[in-house]
C-alpha positions as CSV (number, residue, x, y, z in Angstrom):
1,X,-265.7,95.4,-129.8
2,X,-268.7,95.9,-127.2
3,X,-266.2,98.0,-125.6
4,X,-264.7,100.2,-128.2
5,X,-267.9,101.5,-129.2
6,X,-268.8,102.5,-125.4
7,X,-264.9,104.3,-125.6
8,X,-266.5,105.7,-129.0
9,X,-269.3,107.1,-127.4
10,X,-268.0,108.6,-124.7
11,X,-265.6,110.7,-126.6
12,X,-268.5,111.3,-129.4
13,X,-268.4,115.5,-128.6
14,X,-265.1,115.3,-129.0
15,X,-264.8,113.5,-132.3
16,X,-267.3,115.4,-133.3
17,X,-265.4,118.7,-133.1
18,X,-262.5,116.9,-134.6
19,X,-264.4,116.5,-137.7
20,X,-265.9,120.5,-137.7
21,X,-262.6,121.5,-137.7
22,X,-261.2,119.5,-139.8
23,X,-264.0,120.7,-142.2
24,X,-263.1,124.1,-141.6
25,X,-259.4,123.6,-142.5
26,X,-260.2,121.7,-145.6
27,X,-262.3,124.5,-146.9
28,X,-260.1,127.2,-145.6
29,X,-257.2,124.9,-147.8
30,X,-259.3,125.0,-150.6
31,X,-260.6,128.4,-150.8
32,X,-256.7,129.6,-151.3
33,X,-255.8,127.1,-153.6
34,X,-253.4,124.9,-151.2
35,X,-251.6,122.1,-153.1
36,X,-253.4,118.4,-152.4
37,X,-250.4,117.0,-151.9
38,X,-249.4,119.3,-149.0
39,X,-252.7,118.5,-147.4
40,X,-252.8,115.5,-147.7
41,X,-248.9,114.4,-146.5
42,X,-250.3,116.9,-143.1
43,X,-253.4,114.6,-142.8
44,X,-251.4,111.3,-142.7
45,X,-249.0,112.9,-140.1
46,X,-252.5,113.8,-138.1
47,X,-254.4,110.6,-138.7
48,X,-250.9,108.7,-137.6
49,X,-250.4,110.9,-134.6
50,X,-253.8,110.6,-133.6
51,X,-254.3,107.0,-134.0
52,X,-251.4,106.2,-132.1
53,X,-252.9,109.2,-129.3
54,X,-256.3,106.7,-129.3
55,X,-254.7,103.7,-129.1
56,X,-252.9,104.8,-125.9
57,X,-255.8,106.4,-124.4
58,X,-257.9,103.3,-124.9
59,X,-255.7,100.6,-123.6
60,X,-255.9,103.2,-120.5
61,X,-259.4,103.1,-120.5
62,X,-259.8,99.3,-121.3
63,X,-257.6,99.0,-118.0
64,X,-259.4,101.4,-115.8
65,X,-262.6,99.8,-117.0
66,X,-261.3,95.9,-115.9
67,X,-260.4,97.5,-112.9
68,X,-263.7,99.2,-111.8
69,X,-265.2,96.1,-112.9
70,X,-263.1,93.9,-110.6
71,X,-264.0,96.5,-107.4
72,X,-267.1,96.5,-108.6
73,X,-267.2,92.2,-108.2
74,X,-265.7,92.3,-104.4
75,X,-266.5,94.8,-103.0
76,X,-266.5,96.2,-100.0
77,X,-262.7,94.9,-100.1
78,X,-261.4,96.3,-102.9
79,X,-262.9,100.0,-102.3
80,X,-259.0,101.1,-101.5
81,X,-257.9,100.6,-105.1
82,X,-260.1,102.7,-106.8
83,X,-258.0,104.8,-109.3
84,X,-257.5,108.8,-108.9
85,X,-259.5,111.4,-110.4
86,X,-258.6,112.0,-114.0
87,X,-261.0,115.0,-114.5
88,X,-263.2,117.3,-112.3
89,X,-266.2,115.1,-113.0
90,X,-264.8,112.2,-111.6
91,X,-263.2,113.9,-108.8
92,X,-266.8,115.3,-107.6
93,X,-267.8,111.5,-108.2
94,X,-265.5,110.5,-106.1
95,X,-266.1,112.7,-103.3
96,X,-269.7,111.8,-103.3
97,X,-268.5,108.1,-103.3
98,X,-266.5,108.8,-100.3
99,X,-269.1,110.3,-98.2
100,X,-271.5,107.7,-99.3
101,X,-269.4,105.1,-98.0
102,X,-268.6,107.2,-95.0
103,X,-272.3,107.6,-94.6
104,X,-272.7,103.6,-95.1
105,X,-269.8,103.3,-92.6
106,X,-272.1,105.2,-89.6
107,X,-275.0,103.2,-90.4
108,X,-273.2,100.6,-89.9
109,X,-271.9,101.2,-86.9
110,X,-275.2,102.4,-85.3
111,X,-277.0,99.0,-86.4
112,X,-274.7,97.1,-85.2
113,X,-274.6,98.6,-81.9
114,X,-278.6,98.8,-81.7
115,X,-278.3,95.2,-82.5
116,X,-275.6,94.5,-79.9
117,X,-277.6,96.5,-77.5
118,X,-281.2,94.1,-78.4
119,X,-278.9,91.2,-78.0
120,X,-277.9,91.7,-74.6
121,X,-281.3,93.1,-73.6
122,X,-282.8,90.2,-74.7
123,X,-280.0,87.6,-73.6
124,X,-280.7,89.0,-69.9
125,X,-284.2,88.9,-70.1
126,X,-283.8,84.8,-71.1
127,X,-281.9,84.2,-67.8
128,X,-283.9,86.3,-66.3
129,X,-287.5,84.7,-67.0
130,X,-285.8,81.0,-66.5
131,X,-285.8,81.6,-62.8
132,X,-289.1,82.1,-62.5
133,X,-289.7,79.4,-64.9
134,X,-287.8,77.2,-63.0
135,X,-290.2,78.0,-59.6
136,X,-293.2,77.3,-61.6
137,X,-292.0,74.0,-62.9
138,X,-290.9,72.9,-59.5
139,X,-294.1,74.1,-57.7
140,X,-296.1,72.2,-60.4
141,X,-293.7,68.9,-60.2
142,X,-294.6,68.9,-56.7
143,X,-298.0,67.5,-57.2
144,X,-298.8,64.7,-60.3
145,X,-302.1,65.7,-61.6
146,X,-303.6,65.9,-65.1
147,X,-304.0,69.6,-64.6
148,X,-300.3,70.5,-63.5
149,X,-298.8,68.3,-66.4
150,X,-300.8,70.4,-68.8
151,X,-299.5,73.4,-67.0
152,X,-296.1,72.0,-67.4
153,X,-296.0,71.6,-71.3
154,X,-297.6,75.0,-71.6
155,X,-294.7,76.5,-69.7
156,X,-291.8,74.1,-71.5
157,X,-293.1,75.8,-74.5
158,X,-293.1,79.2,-73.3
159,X,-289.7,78.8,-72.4
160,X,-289.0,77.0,-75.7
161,X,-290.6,80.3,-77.6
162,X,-288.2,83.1,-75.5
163,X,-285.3,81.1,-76.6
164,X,-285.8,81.0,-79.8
165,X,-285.9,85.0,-79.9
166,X,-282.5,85.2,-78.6
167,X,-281.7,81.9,-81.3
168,X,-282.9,84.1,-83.7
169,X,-281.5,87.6,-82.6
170,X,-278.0,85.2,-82.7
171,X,-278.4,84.0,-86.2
172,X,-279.0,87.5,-87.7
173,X,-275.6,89.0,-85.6
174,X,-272.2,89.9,-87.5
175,X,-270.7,88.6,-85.1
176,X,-270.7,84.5,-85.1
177,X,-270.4,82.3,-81.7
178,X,-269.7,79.1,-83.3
179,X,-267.4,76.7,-82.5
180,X,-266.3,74.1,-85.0
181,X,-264.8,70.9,-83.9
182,X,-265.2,66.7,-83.3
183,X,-268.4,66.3,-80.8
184,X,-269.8,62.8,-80.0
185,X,-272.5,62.7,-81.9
186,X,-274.5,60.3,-79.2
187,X,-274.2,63.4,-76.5
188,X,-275.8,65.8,-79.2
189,X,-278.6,63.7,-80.0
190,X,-279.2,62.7,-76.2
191,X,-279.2,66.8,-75.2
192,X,-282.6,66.8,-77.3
193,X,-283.9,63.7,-76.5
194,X,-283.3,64.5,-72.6
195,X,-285.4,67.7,-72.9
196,X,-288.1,66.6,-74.9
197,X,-288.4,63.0,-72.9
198,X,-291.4,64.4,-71.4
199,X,-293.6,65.4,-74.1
200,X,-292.4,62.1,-75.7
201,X,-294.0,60.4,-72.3
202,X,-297.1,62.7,-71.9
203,X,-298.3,61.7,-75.5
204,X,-297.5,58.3,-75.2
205,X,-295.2,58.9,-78.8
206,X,-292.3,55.9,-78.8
207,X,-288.7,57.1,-79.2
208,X,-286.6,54.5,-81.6
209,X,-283.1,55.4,-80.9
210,X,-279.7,53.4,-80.8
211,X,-276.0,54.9,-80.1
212,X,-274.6,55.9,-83.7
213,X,-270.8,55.8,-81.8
214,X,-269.9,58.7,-84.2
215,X,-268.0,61.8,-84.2
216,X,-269.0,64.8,-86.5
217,X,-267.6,68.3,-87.2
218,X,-269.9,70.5,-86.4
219,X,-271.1,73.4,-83.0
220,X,-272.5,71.3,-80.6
221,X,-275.1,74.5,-79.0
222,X,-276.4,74.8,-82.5
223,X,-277.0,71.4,-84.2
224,X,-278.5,70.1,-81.0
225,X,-280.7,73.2,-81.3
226,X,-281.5,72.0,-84.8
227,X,-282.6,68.6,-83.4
228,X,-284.6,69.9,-81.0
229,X,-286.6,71.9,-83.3
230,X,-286.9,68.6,-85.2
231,X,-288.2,66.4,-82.5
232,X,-290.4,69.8,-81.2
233,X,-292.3,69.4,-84.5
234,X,-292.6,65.3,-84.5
235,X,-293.7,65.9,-80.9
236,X,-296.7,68.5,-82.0
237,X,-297.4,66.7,-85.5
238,X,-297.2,63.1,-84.2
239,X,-300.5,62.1,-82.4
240,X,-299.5,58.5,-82.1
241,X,-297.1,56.3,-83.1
242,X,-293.1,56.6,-82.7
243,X,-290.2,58.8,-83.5
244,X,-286.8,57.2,-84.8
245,X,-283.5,58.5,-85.2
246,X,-280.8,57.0,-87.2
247,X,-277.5,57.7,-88.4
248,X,-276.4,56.7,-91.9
249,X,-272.9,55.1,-93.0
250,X,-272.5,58.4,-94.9
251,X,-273.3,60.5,-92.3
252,X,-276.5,61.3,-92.8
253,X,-278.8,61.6,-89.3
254,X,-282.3,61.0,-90.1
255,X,-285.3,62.1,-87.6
256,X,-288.4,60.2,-88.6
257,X,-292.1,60.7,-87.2
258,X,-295.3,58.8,-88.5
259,X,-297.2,62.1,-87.8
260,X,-299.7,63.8,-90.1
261,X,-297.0,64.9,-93.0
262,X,-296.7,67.7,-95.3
263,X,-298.7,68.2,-98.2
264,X,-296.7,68.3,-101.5
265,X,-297.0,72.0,-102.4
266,X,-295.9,72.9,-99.0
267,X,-292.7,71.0,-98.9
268,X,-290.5,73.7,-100.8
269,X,-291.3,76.2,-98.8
270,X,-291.3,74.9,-95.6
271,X,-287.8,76.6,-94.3
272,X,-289.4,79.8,-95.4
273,X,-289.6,82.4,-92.5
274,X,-293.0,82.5,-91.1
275,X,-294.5,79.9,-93.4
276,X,-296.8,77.8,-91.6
277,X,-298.5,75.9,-94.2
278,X,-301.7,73.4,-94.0
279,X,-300.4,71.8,-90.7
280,X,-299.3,74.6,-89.2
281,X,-302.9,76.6,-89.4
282,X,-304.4,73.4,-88.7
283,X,-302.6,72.9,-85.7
284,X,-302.9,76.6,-85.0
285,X,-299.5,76.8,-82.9
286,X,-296.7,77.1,-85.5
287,X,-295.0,80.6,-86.1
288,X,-293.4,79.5,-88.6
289,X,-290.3,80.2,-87.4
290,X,-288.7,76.4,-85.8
291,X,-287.8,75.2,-89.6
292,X,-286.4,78.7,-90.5
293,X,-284.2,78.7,-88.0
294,X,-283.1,75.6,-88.5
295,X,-282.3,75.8,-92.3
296,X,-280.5,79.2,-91.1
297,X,-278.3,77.4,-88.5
298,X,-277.4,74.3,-90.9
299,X,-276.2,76.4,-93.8
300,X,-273.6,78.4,-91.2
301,X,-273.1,74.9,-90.3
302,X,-272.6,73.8,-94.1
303,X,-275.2,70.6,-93.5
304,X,-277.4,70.3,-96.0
305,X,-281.1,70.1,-94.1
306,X,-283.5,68.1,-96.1
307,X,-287.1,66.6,-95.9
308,X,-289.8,64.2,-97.3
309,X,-292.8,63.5,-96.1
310,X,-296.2,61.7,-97.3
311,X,-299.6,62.5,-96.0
312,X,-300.6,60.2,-93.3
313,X,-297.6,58.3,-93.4
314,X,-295.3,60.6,-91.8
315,X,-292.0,63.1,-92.3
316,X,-288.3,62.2,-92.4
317,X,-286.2,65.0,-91.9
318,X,-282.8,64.9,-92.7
319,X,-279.4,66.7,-91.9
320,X,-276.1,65.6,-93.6
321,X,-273.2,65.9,-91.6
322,X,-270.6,65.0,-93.7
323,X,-267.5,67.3,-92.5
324,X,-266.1,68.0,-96.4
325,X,-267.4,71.3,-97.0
326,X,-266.9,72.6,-93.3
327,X,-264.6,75.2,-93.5
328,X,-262.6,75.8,-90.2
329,X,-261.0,79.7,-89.8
């Protein structure tokens, strides 16, 4: 009904003059005496004629109106079955449609060649900064002192930082470099473990960690970039204690610290880009970027990322890995 009277009122100027002349000829028929009966036998004729005319012309528009409205719900896929110009005002719409999307189309294309562009700039500069990275950490293993171990974790977490750009640069692209199949879980979590060992050593944090002997669906590169962000913030957030990682019957890998916590209110927003929140400005070395990036990778990945925490006690952070709602193209 909802949609008759929006077909009423777009054909109001018309019905409208309908009725004028219709008025006109009524008068004019009375005026010179015209028999009722011959009026009124020509008005049933019209008023058939015409309601049959409306009927048609409706259904057409109810149609064209579905139609539009299922374009409307997907597009850009659908753009190809817009129907043809009935009119002249349509058919200026939909030249100004066209060149809108045309328009849309260059922008398009120009993003995503700037981004392609900042994507290899910046993939280059990462392998390029690693060699000297890799000198500095060698010149400063060459001597065990207090002063190069500090030197050490400063530059682990410079190279840490210039990786996440290009992480992040990665996760924003059209284009998507992940590959979906069975890993061995144990060689994931050991990836992480193995780069963060000596952090784990230099502040005396114990590692509680046993092989899980299970396979998961998921891209290796990224979910052990997930678990590194994880242990990166039990490592910066843990001043004592231990770290432990286990592995559910339901497949549920769990990465618990008995750091400093999060405070209540800042637990919902914690995967939000660039939140830092009371331990973060506290600690005065969060960008607030780690956990974003993380929640960003593990929806591509379709595992759900989830925490709890308790001031004082500690966080648990955990990622379900359950391969049902992975969808392999």
């Amino acid at each position: 009904m909802k949609l008759f009277f929006k077909y009423v009122y777009q054909y109001r100027y018309s019905a409208v003059v309908l009725m004028i002349f219709t008025l006109i000829f009524g008068a004019v028929f009375f005026l010179y005496d015209v028999k009722a009966e011959a009026v009124i036998y020509a008005d049933l004729i019209c008023s058939v004629i015409a309601l049959v005319m409306i009927s048609l012309n409706f259904i057409k528009f109810r149609r064209r109106h579905l139609l539009m409205q299922d374009i409307h719900a997907n597009l850009p896929l659908m753009t190809d079955k817009i129907p043809s110009s009935e009119n002249l005002t349509q058919d200026d719409l939909q030249k100004i449609i066209d060149r809108l999307a045309q328009i849309n189309n260059e922008n398009i294309t120009h993003y995503n060649s700037k981004r392609r562009e900042s994507i290899d700039y910046y993939t280059l500069w990462i392998h390029q900064i690693k060699t000297p990275i890799a000198a500095m950490q060698m010149i400063l293993q060459s001597e065990d002192t207090e002063t190069n171990r500090e030197l050490s974790a400063e530059l682990f977490r410079i190279e840490q930082y210039a990786e996440m750009v290009l992480n992040y640069l990665r996760l924003d692209s059209s284009s998507s470099d992940f590959i979906i199949k069975e890993y061995e879980l144990d060689s994931i979590i050991k990836q992480a473990i193995h780069r963060y060992a000596p952090l784990f050593i230099r502040q005396k944090i114990k590692l509680i960690y046993s092989d899980t002997n299970a396979k998961v669906l998921t891209d290796e590169k990224w979910l052990v970039f997930i678990i590194e962000q994880i242990l990166s913030n039990a490592v910066k957030y843990t001043s004592k204690g231990s770290v432990t990682i286990t592995f559910t019957e339901n497949k549920i890998l769990k990465i618990t610290d008995t750091g400093m916590g999060i405070v209540a209110e800042d637990i919902p927003r914690i995967f939000e880009k660039g939140f830092t929140g009371f331990g973060g400005r506290a600690n005065k070395k969060s960008t607030g970027l780690g956990l974003y990036l993380c929640k960003k990778a593990a929806d591509k990945l379709f595992h759900k990322l989830s925490v709890e925490s308790q001031i004082g006690i500690g966080t648990t952070f955990s990622i379900d890995l359950s391969s049902a709602n992975i969808k392999i193209e």
